[in-house]
N, C-alpha and C positions, 0 to 999 in steps of 0.2 A: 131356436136361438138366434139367426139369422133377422129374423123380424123387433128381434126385443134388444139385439145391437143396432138395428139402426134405426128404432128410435133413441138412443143416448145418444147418439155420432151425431143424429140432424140437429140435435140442444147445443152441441159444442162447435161452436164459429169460428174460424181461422182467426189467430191471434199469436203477438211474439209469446216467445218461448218464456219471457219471465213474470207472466200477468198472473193473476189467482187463476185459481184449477177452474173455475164458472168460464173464464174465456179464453185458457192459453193453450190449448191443443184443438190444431184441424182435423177435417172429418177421418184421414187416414192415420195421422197416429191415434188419434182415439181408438180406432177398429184394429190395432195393433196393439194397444193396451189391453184393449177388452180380451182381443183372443188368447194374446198371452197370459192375463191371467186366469183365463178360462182352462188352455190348452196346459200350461204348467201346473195350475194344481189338480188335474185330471190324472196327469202322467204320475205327477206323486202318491195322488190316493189311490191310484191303481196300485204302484208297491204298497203302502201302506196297508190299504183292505185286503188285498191279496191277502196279505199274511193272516186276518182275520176271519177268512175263508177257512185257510188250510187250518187254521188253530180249531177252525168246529169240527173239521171233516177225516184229517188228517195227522197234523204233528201228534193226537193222542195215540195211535197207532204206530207212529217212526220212530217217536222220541221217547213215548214215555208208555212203548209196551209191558213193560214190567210191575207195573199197578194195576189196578182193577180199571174197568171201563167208567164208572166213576169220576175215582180220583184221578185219572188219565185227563180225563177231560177237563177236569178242577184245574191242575197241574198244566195243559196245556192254556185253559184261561191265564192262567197267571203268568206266562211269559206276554202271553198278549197284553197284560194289563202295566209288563215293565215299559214295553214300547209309548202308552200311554202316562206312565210316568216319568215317562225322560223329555214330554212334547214342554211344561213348564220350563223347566232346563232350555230347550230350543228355543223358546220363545223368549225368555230373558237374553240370551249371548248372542243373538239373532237382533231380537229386538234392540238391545243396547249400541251394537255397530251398524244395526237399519238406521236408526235414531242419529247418528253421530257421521256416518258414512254414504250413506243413501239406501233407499232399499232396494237396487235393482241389482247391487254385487252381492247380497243376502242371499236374492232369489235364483243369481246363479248358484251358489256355493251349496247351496240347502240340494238344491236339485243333482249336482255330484256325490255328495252325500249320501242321498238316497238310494241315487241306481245303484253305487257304487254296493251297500251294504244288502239291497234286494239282491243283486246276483251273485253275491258269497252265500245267501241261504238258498239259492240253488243247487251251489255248489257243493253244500254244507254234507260231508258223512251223517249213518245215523247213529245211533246209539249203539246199535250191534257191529259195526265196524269201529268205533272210536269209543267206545262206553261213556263214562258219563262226561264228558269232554265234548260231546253233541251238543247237548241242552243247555251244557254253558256257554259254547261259542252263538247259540242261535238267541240266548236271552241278550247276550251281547250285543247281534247285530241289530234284534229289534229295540233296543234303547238307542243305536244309532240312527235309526230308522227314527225313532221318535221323537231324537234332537232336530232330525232334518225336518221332518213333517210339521214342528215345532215352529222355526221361522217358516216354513213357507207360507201358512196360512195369510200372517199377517201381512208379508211385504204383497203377498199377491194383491188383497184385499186392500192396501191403501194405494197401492198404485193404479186401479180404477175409480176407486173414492177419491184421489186426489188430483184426479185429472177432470172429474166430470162439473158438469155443471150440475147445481143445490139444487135443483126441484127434480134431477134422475141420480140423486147417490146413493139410493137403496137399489136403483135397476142395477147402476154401473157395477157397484157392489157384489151382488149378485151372480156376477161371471167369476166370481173365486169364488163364492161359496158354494155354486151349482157344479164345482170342478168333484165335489167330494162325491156326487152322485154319480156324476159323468164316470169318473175313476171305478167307480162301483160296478156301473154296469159294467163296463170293460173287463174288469178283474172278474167278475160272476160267470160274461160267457165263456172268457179263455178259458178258467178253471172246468164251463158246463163241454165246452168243448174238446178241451182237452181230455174230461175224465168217458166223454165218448168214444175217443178215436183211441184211446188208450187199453180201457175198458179194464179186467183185471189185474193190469200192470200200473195204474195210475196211483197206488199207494207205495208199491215198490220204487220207479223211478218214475212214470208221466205228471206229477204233484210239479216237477221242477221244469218243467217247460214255461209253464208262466213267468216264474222267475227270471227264468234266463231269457224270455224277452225283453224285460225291462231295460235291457240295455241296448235295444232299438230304439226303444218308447223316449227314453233320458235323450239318445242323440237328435232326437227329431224336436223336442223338447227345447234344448239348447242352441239350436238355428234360433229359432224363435223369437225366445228368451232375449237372447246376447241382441238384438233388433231396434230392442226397444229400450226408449229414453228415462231417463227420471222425472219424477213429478212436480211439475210447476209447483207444490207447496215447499216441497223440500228444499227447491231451487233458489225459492224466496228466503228461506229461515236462512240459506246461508249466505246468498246476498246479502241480506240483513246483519250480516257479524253477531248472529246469534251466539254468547256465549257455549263452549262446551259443558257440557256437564253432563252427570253421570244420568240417565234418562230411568233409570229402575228407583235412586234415592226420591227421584221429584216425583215420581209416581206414587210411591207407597207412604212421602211427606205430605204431598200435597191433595192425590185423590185417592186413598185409602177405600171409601165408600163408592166409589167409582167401581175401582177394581172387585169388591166384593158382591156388589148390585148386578153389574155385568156378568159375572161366572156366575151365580145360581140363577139368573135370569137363562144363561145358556146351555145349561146343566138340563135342560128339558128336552132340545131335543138329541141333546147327547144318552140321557137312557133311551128314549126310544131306540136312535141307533141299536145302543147295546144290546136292547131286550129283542128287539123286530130280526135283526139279521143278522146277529152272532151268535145268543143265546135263543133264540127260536129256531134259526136253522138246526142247531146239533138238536134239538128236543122234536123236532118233526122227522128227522133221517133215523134219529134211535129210535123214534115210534113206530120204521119200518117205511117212511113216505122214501118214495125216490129219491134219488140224490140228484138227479137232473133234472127232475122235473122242480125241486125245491129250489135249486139253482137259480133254473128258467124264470121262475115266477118272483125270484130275489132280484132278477134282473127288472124285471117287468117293474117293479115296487120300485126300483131307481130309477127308471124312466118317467115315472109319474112324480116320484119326487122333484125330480127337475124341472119338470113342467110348472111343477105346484113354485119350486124356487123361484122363478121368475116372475110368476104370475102375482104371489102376494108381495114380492119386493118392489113389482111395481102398484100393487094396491098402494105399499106401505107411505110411498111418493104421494099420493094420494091422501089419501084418509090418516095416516100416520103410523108410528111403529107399532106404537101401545094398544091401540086397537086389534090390528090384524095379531099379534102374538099372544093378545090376552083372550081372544074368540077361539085360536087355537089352543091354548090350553087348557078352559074349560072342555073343549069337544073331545082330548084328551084326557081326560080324568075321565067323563063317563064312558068314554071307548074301551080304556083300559082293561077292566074285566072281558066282556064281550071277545076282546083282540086274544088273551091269552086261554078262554075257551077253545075258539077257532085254532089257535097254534099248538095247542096241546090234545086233538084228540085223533090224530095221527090219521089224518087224510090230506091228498095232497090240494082237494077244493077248499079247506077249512084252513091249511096255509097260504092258500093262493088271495081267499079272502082280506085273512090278516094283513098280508103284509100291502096287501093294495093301497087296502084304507088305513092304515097302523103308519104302514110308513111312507107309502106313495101320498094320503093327503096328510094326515096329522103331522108327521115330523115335517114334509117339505112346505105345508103352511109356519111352520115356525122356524125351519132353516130361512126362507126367501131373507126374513127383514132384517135376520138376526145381526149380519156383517155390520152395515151401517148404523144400526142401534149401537153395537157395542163400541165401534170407532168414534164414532161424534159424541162420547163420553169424556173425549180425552184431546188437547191441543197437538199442532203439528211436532213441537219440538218432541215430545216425549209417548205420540201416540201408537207406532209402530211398540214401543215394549207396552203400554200401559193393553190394549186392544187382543197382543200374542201372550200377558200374563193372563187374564179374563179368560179367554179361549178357550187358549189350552191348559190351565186350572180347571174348568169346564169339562174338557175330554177325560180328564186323571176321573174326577168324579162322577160325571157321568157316565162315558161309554165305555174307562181299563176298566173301571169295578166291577161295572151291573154284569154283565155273565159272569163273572167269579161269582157277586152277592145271590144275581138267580140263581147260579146252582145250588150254593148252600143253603140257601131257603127252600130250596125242591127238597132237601137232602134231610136238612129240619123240621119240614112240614112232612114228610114221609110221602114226596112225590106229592105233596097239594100244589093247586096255583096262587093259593088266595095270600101269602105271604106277600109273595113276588107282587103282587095287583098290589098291595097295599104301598109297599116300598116303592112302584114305578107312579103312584098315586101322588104320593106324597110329595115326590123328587117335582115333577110338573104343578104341582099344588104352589111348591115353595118357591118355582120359577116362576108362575105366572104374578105374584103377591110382588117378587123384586120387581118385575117390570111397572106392575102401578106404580111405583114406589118411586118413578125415575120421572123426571122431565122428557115433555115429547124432544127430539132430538133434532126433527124436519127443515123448522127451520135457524136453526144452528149455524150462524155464518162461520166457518172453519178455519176462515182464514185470517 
């Protein structure tokens, strides 16, 4: 990460604070931008996926022992998938005062938010202590959860797009959106290590030790955060006496086809997410694989995604968006099959394989470009809600559903894969189709 922040830093020249985003931050507040949007949306997807984690491994077991293992797990999908319907929500009321306010008081607010409702489901009884009084306080917090995660994407993400100079705002970009991966690994060893050290106590109380970290993760977060400046676009719109106005009407009046192009464009690698390392985790651990070793190797799949994140975000500066995301979604369609052989035949080499290539190169070849694609669809005034409607539209469809939809396709197909291949087929089919569909984006003067 070190090397791919400071090539953006040496692009951006010491300039006043009210020039466009190409010349108005020196080398150190850029590398202050970058890490904060690196470092803040890390901490957030760590809550976030966290809870993703225990939804495969866990809350079917705390919360909803009273069903079959099944519907347990169905059941536990579906809280996870409220969190993911409440991130549209987040990114409109987010997005609406990012737009009108700045986004740098969003990106604190979203990040209290968070910690705040991660360490109540630590804290959270379970169903046998509280009855069903459990599972509604915890679908609760994860819709809190996924108003917060809701704006954080986006103000992270234009606050390095809006800072950087036009020939690196896919790199700059790139440090929010590598933060979902970074969060991942994080959230994958605490959980690998805690459910070691814990061993068969880790479903009765060691599950909440992760949790109740977060509220280290949030105050270290918020040093940070609170550091850093606003971005020379925003600075300008309001120099400028930009009228106020409502930033979600102008979006949905003026780029309708924007916003829709955008989310099933990013709808692609939001199944994978869903299918690689939510819904393949629980399908490999019921198959009898490890649960540490599944873990382990979920970690390993986000380390390479990261990798992959930077590297085609900066091909994308390069050669363009539409290229690198549309090479990824072909290599995804034909992987597909193959990927959900390997994840389903209950060995822990034939997940370790998957998720390398499933989701370490295919999804993080089509995370890298995706940030800046979807933002340079949309103007400063209104791009914060138009960028966080896209997104997180995206997330609801792509990655709350697909483990509910896999399961009931396993459940429909009588335990086949081939339903699920067809549906994760489809979804990457119909992303890669909106992306031709778009103007390249590169060079895009923003300002």
């Amino acid at each position: 990460m070190s090397e791919s922040l400071k090539t953006v830093t040496q692009s951006a020249p010491s300039a006043p604070q009210h020039q466009s985003g190409s010349e108005s931050l020196n080398t150190k507040d850029m590398r202050r931008i970058l890490a904060s949007s690196f470092i803040g949306s890390a901490i957030e997807y760590y809550d976030f996926i966290l809870y993703a984690t225990a939804a495969s491994i866990v809350f079917n077991t705390v919360f909803f022992a009273n069903l079959s293992p099944a519907f347990g797990l169905f059941a536990s999908f579906a809280t996870l998938a409220a969190g993911y319907l409440a991130r549209p929500l987040g990114g409109i009321v987010f997005g609406h005062f990012g737009d009108k306010l700045g986004r740098k008081k969003m990106l604190v607010l979203s990040m209290l938010l968070m910690g705040a409702s991660t360490v109540l489901i630590g804290l959270l009884p379970t169903t046998a202590v509280i009855g069903i009084l459990a599972p509604v306080l915890l679908v609760t917090l994860r819709v809190i959860q996924g108003i917060a995660v809701g704006g954080e994407w986006g103000g992270a993400a234009l606050m390095a797009l809006e800072s950087a100079p036009q020939k690196k705002r896919g790199l700059a970009t790139s440090f929010a959106t590598a933060g979902g991966p970074a969060g991942a690994v994080l959230a994958t060893l605490v959980v690998s290590l805690t459910s070691a050290l814990t061993g068969d106590a880790f479903l009765q109380w060691g599950w909440r030790i992760p949790f109740l970290l977060s509220a280290v993760l949030i105050a270290v977060g918020m040093i940070i955060r609170l550091k850093v400046a606003e971005t020379p676009m925003f600075q300008k719109l309001q120099e400028a006496g930009e009228k106020k106005r409502m930033p979600l009407f102008d979006v949905l009046r003026n780029h309708p086809r924007a916003v829709v192009v955008a989310l099933i464009a990013t709808m692609s690698f939001y199944a994978c997410q869903g299918i690689l390392t939510v819904w393949g985790v629980s399908i490999a651990v019921g198959n009898g694989v490890d649960r540490s070793g599944v873990l382990n190797w979920k970690a390993a799949g986000a380390v390479l995604t990261l990798i992959m994140c930077f590297y085609t975000a900066r091909l994308s500066d390069r050669i363009g968006r539409r290229k690198v995301l549309t090479v990824a979604g072909i290599t995804g369609i034909v992987l597909a099959y193959p990927l959900l052989m390997l994840l389903s035949n209950g060995t822990l080499w034939g997940f370790a394989i998957a998720i390398v290539v499933g989701n370490g190169i295919v999804q993080g070849a089509l995370f890298g470009p995706i940030g800046a694609y979807i933002a340079e669809q949309f103007p400063t005034r209104m791009r914060y809600t138009g960028a966080s409607l896209s997104y997180q539209g995206a997330s609801v469809l792509g990655a709350g559903f697909t483990p509910m939809i896999a399961t009931g396709l396993m459940i429909a197909g009588n335990g086949s894969i081939w339903l699920v291949g067809a549906f994760w087929i489809a979804v990457i089919l119909a992303g890669t189709i909106a992306v031709r569909a778009t103007p390249e984006g590169t060079k895009v003067n923003l300002d």
